[in-house]
N, C-alpha and C positions, 0 to 999 in steps of 0.2 A: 288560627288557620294561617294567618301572614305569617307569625313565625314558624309556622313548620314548612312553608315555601319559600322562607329567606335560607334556611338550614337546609334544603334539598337542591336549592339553585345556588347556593355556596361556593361549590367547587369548579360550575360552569363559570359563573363571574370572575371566579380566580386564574380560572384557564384565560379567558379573556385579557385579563390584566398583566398577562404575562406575553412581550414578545416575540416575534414569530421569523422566521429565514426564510428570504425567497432565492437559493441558490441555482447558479447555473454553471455549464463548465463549455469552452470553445471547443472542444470537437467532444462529440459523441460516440464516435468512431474514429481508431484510429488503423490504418492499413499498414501494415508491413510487407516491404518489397525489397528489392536483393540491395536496390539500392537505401537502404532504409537505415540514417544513421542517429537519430531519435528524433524528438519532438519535445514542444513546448507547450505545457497545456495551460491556460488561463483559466481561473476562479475564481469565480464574481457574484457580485449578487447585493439583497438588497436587506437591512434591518427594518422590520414594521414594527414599529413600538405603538402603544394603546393610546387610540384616541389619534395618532401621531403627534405625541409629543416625543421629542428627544432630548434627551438629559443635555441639563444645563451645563458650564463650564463649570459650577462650586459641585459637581456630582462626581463620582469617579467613573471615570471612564469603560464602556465595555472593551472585551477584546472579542478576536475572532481565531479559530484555529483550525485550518483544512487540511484531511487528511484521507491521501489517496494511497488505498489499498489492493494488492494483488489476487487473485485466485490463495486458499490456503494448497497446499502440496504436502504430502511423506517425504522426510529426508533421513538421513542419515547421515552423520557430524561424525569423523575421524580424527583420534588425536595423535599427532607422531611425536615421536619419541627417539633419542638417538640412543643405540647402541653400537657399541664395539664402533664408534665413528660413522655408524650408517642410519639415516632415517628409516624408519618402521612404524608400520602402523600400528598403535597400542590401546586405548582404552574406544568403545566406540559409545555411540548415542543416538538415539532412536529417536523421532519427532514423529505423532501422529497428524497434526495439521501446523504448521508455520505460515506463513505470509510469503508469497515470492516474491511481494515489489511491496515496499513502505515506505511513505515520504510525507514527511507533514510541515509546515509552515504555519507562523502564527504572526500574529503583530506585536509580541514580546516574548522571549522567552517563556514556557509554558509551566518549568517550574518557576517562577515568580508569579505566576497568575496562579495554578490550583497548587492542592496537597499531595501527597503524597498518596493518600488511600485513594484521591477523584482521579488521577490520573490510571492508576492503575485501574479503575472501573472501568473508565472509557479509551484505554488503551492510549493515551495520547505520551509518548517520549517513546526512544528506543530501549532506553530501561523500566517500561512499565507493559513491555508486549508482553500478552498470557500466552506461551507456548504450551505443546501438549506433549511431552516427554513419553512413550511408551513403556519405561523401565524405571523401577524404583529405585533409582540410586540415591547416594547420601546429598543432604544440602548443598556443605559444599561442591559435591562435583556435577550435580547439577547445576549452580549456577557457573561454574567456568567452563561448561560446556554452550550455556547460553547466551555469557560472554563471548565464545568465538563464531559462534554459529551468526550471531550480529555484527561479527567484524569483520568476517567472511562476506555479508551481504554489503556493509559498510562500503569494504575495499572492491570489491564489484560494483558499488554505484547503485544498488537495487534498493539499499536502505541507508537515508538521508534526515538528517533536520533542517531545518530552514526559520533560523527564528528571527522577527524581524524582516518577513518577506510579504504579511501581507497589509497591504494599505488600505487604511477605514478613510474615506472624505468625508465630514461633517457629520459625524455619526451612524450616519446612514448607509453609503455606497461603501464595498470593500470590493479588493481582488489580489492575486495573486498569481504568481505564474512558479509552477514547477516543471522541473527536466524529466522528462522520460527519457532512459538510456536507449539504445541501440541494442542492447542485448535484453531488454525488457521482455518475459513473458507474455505469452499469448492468453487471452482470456476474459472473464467478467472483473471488471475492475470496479470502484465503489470509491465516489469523490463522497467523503461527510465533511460537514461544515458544524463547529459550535460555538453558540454566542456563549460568552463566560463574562460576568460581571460579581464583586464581589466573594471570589474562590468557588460560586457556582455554575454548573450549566444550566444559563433561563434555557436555549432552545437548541436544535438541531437538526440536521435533514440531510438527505442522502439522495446523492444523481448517480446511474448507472455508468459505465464504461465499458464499451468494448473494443478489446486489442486481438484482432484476429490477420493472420498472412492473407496476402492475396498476388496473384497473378500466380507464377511456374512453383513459388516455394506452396505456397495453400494448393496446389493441385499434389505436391510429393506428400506433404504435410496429413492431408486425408484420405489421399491413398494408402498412406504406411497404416493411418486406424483404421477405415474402412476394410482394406483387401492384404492385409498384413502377409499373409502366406505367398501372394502373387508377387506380393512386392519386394520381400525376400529374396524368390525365386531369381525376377528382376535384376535384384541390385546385385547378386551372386553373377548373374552369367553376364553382365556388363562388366565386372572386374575381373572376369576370366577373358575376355572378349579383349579390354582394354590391355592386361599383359600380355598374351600370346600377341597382340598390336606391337606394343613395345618391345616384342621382344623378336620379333623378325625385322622389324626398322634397324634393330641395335645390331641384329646379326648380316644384313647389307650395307652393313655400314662399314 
């Protein structure tokens, strides 16, 4: 009977045995206003190792790697091509969900801590994001379309690495501070943190974000979704309003 209650509590003991994250992030909310030219967001937190012991200094050390993700979005990836000396638009590419905003930070480079196949499971580098291509194209020109589509996010500032950014104190306390741009999307965002020791992830966990407008832009903002037809109408007879303005100034002048 004891053995068949050591083999049933097994796996709870093992769960136990196994470290745990207590993450946080400094703002939970972030507001956007006209004057709104980004933000700094700090992530911090705390390692509970079993028992609280913390690996000695003959042990190898954990790492940490946090990564803060955007709402997924539909796009659409254009590739130009010059003919007769004119750019044109030529092959295109379909994405059913991509990431609007990616930024991750770790406390070493992330290929030196996992493989090749753990990254790509837990999406951690900018060459391990699973995109969702809507069209069957060939290998190759699927990945040189997802080459640009991440250099496009790259050279916008929306998709970053940071390696080397986050600091662990005595095994236990880490944090890190990443840039939200100024042109950063609006939406549910999603801070994950992973403890990685020996090319595995012991643990991991996940704080919400949200980046929503507020004051005059969050009032145009949910009007345009809310009352779309009104707000048309609206923004039509203000630019009819605003030229036949400019254009009788122009003409006493």
């Amino acid at each position: 009977m004891k053995r068949w209650a050591i083999v049933l509590l097994a796996p709870l003991l093992m769960g136990q045995a196994k470290p745990e994250l207590v993450p946080d992030v400094s703002q939970r909310d972030i507001e956007i206003a006209y004057s709104f030219t980004g933000a700094e967001l700090l992530l911090f937190g705390a390692i509970l190792y079993p028992n609280g012991r913390v690996p000695g200094p003959e042990e190898r050390p954990a790492d940490i790697v946090v990564v803060v993700k955007g709402p997924t979005e539909a796009i659409k990836v254009r590739e130009k091509e010059k003919v007769a000396g004119i750019w044109v638009n030529a092959q295109t590419m379909r994405y059913r969900s991509a990431p609007s905003f990616y930024a991750i930070a770790s406390s070493r480079p992330v290929r030196t801590i996992l493989d090749d196949r753990t990254r790509a499971i837990f999406e951690l580098g900018l060459d391990s994001l699973q995109l969702s291509p809507a069209s069957g194209a060939a290998p190759e020109v699927q990945e040189r379309f997802d080459r640009g589509l991440v250099d496009l996010r790259v050279r916008s500032g929306l998709f970053y690495e940071a390696p080397g950014a986050v600091e662990i104190t005595d095994g236990v306390l880490y944090r890190a501070r990443l840039a939200i741009p100024a042109r950063v999307p609006v939406g549910r965002f999603t801070a994950e943190t992973f403890l990685i020791r020996d090319g595995r992830v012991l643990a991991a966990a996940v704080r919400p974000i949200d980046i929503r407008k507020s004051g005059f832009e969050r009032f145009v903002a949910t009007s345009a979704q809310r009352y779309s037809l009104a707000y048309g109408i609206i923004a039509v007879a203000l630019s009819v309003l605003f030229g036949w303005g400019a254009g009788a100034i122009w003409r006493r002048m």
